[in-house]
C-alpha positions in Angstrom: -91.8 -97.0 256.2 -89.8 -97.4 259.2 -88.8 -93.6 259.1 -92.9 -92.8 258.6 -94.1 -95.0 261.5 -91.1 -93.4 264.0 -92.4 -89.3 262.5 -96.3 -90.9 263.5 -95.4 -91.7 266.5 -93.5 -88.3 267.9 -96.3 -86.2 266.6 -98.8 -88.1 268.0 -96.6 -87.1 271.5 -96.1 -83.7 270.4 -99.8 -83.0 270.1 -100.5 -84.8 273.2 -98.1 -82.8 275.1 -99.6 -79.8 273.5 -102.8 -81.0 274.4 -101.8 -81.4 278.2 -99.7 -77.5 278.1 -103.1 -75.8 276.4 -105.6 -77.8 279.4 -103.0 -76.7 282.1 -102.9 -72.8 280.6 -107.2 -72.6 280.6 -107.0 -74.7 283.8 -109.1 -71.4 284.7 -112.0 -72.6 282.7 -111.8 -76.1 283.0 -115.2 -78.3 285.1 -113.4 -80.7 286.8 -116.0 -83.2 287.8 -119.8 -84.4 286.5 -121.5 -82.8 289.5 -121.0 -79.0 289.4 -122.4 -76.2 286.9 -120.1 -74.3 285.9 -120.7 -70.2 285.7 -118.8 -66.8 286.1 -119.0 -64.0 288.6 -120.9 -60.9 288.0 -118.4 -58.7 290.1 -114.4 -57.7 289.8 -114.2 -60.2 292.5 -116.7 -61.6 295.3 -115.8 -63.5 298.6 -115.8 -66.9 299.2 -116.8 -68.3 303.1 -115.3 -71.4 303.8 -118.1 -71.9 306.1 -122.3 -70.7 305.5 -122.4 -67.2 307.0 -124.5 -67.3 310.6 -124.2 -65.7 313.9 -121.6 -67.1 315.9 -119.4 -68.9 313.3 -116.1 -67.5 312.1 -115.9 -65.6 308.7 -113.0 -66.7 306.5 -112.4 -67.8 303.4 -111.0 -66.3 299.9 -111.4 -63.7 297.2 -112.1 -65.1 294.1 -111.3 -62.6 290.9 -113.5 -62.1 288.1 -110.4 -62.8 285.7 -107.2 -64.1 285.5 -103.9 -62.8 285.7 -104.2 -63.4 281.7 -107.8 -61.8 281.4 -110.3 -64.5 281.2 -112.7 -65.2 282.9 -112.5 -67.5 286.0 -115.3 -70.2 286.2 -116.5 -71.9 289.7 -118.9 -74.9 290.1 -122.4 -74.5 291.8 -123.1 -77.8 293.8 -126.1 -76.5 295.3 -128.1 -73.7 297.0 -129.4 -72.9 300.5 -131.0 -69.4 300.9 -129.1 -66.5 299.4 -125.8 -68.7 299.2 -124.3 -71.6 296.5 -121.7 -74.4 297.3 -119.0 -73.7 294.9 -116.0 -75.4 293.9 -113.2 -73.1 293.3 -111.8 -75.3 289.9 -108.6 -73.1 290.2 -107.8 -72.9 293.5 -104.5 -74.4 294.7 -104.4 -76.1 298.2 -107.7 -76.1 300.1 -110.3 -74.8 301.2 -111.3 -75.4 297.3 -114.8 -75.7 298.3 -117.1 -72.5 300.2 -119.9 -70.7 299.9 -121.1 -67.4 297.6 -123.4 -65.5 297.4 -125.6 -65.8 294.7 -125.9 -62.2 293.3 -122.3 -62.8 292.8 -122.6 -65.4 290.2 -124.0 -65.5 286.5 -126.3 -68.6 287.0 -126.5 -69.5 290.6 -128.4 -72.6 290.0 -127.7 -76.1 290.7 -128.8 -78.8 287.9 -129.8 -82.4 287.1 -127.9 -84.9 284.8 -130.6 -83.2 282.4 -130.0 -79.6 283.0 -133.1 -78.9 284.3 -132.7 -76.7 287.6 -132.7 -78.0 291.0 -134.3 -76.4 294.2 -132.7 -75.3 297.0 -130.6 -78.1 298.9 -131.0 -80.6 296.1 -128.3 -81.8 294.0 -126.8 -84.7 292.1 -125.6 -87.4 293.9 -122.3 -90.4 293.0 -125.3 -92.6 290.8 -125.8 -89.7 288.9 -129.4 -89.1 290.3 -130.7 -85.8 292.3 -131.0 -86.6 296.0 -131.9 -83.9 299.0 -128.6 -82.5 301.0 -128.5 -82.1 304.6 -126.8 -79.5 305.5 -125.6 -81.1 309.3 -124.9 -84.6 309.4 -127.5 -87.0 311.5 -126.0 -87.9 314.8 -129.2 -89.5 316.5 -128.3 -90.5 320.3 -125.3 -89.0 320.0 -122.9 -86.5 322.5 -120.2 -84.3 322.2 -117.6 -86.2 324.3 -114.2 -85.0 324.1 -113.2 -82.0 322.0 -110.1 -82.3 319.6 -107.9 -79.9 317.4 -107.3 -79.9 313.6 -103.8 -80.6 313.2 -101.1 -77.4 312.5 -100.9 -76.7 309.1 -104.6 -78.2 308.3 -107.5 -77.7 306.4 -110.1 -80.3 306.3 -113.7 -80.4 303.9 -116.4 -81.1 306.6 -119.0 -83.3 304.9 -122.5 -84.5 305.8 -121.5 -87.9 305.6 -117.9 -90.3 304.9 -117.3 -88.6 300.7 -120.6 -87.0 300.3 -121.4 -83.5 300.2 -119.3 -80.5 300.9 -121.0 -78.4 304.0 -118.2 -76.5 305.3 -114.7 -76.4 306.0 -112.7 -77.2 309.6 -108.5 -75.6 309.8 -106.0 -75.8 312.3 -106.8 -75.1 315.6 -110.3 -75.1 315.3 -112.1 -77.6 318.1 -113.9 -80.7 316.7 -115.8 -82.9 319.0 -116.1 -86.3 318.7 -118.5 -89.0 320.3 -116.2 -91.3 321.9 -113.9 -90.8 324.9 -111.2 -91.9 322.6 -110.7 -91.2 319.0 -108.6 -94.4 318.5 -106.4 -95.3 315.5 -108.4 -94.5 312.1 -106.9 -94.8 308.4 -105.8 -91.1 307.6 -108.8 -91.3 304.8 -111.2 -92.5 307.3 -114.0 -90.1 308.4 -114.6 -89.0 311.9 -117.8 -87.9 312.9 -117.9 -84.6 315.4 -119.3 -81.1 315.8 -117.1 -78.5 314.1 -118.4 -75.3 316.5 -116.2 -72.9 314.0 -118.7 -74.4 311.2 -121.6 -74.6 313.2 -121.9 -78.4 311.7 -122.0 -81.9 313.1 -120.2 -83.5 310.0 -117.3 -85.7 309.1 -113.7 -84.8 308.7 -111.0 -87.2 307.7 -108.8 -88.5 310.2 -105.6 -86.5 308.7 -106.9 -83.6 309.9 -106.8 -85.3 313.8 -103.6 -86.1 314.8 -105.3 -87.7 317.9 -107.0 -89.8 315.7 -104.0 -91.2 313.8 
């Protein structure tokens, strides 16, 4: 019985650690998270902006490949859509930017979705409860200036959101000049979220105090 218990037991790790290998292999496919659709690209391969495309911001950003190396197809996550453009997360990007913005003749279904996968307008998605909510595409900064301009850290890439871990609205790298309110940044948490204007985004939005070394 012993002998049956101890075969039960490495099996059962076996086909766990199978389990794990066969995820990691069609990581390519995989929809990390409850809050983005997942769909394929229509072309060979379609570019990614780190930041919405407008006059007077920066284009960069990624390729993104139809396929694989192994030949199937790649998947990205529609958060939302603004104009002729959808939020994606990249699910198989390594390092970041992992988030940026497509065009939406470039993707299978373009369309953002509800908890009930009904479609959702332009600049709506779901939110952390689970419900749809409006996005703003530049965070609020009623009554306040651009004081003093910072520099994202060498070797950086920050997510620039529209408020402290909400929505995705561009992406801030090293060098770039973020200004921030106060004559002093201060000593923040490296998780804690700065508010500024990113000009190389065209945002006011938040970016997390690792990305400041003045702030840390």
């Amino acid at each position: 019985m012993q002998t049956w218990k101890q075969f039960a037991v490495i099996a059962t790790a076996l086909a766990t650690s199978l389990s794990v290998l066969a995820a990691t292999a069609d990581a390519e496919d995989a929809n990390g998270d409850h809050y983005t659709h997942a769909t394929t690209l229509t072309r060979a391969s379609c570019v990614v902006h780190a930041n919405y495309p407008r006059p007077g911001v920066p284009d960069w950003g990624w390729t993104k490949q139809r396929r694989s190396p192994r030949g199937k197809a790649y998947n990205v996550g529609v958060r939302y859509t603004y104009k002729d453009y959808a939020l994606v997360l990249d699910y198989a990007k390594v390092g970041e930017p992992s988030w940026g913005v497509i065009a939406k003749s470039c993707l299978a279904d373009p369309r953002a979705y509800n908890k009930h996968g009904q479609p959702l307008p332009d600049l709506r998605a779901v939110g952390g409860s689970g419900t749809s909510k409006d996005v703003v595409i530049s965070a609020p900064h009623a009554g306040k200036d651009k004081r003093t301009m910072l520099r994202i850290g060498t070797h950086h890439v920050g997510t620039l959101r529209n408020a402290p871990k909400a929505f995705a609205i561009g992406n801030v790298r090293a060098g770039d000049p973020f200004y921030i309110t106060t004559q002093r940044c201060g000593t923040h948490h490296p998780k804690s979220w700065i508010l500024g204007y990113a000009p190389n985004s065209g945002r006011w939005g938040y970016v997390q105090a690792q990305h400041l070394p003045a702030c840390h």
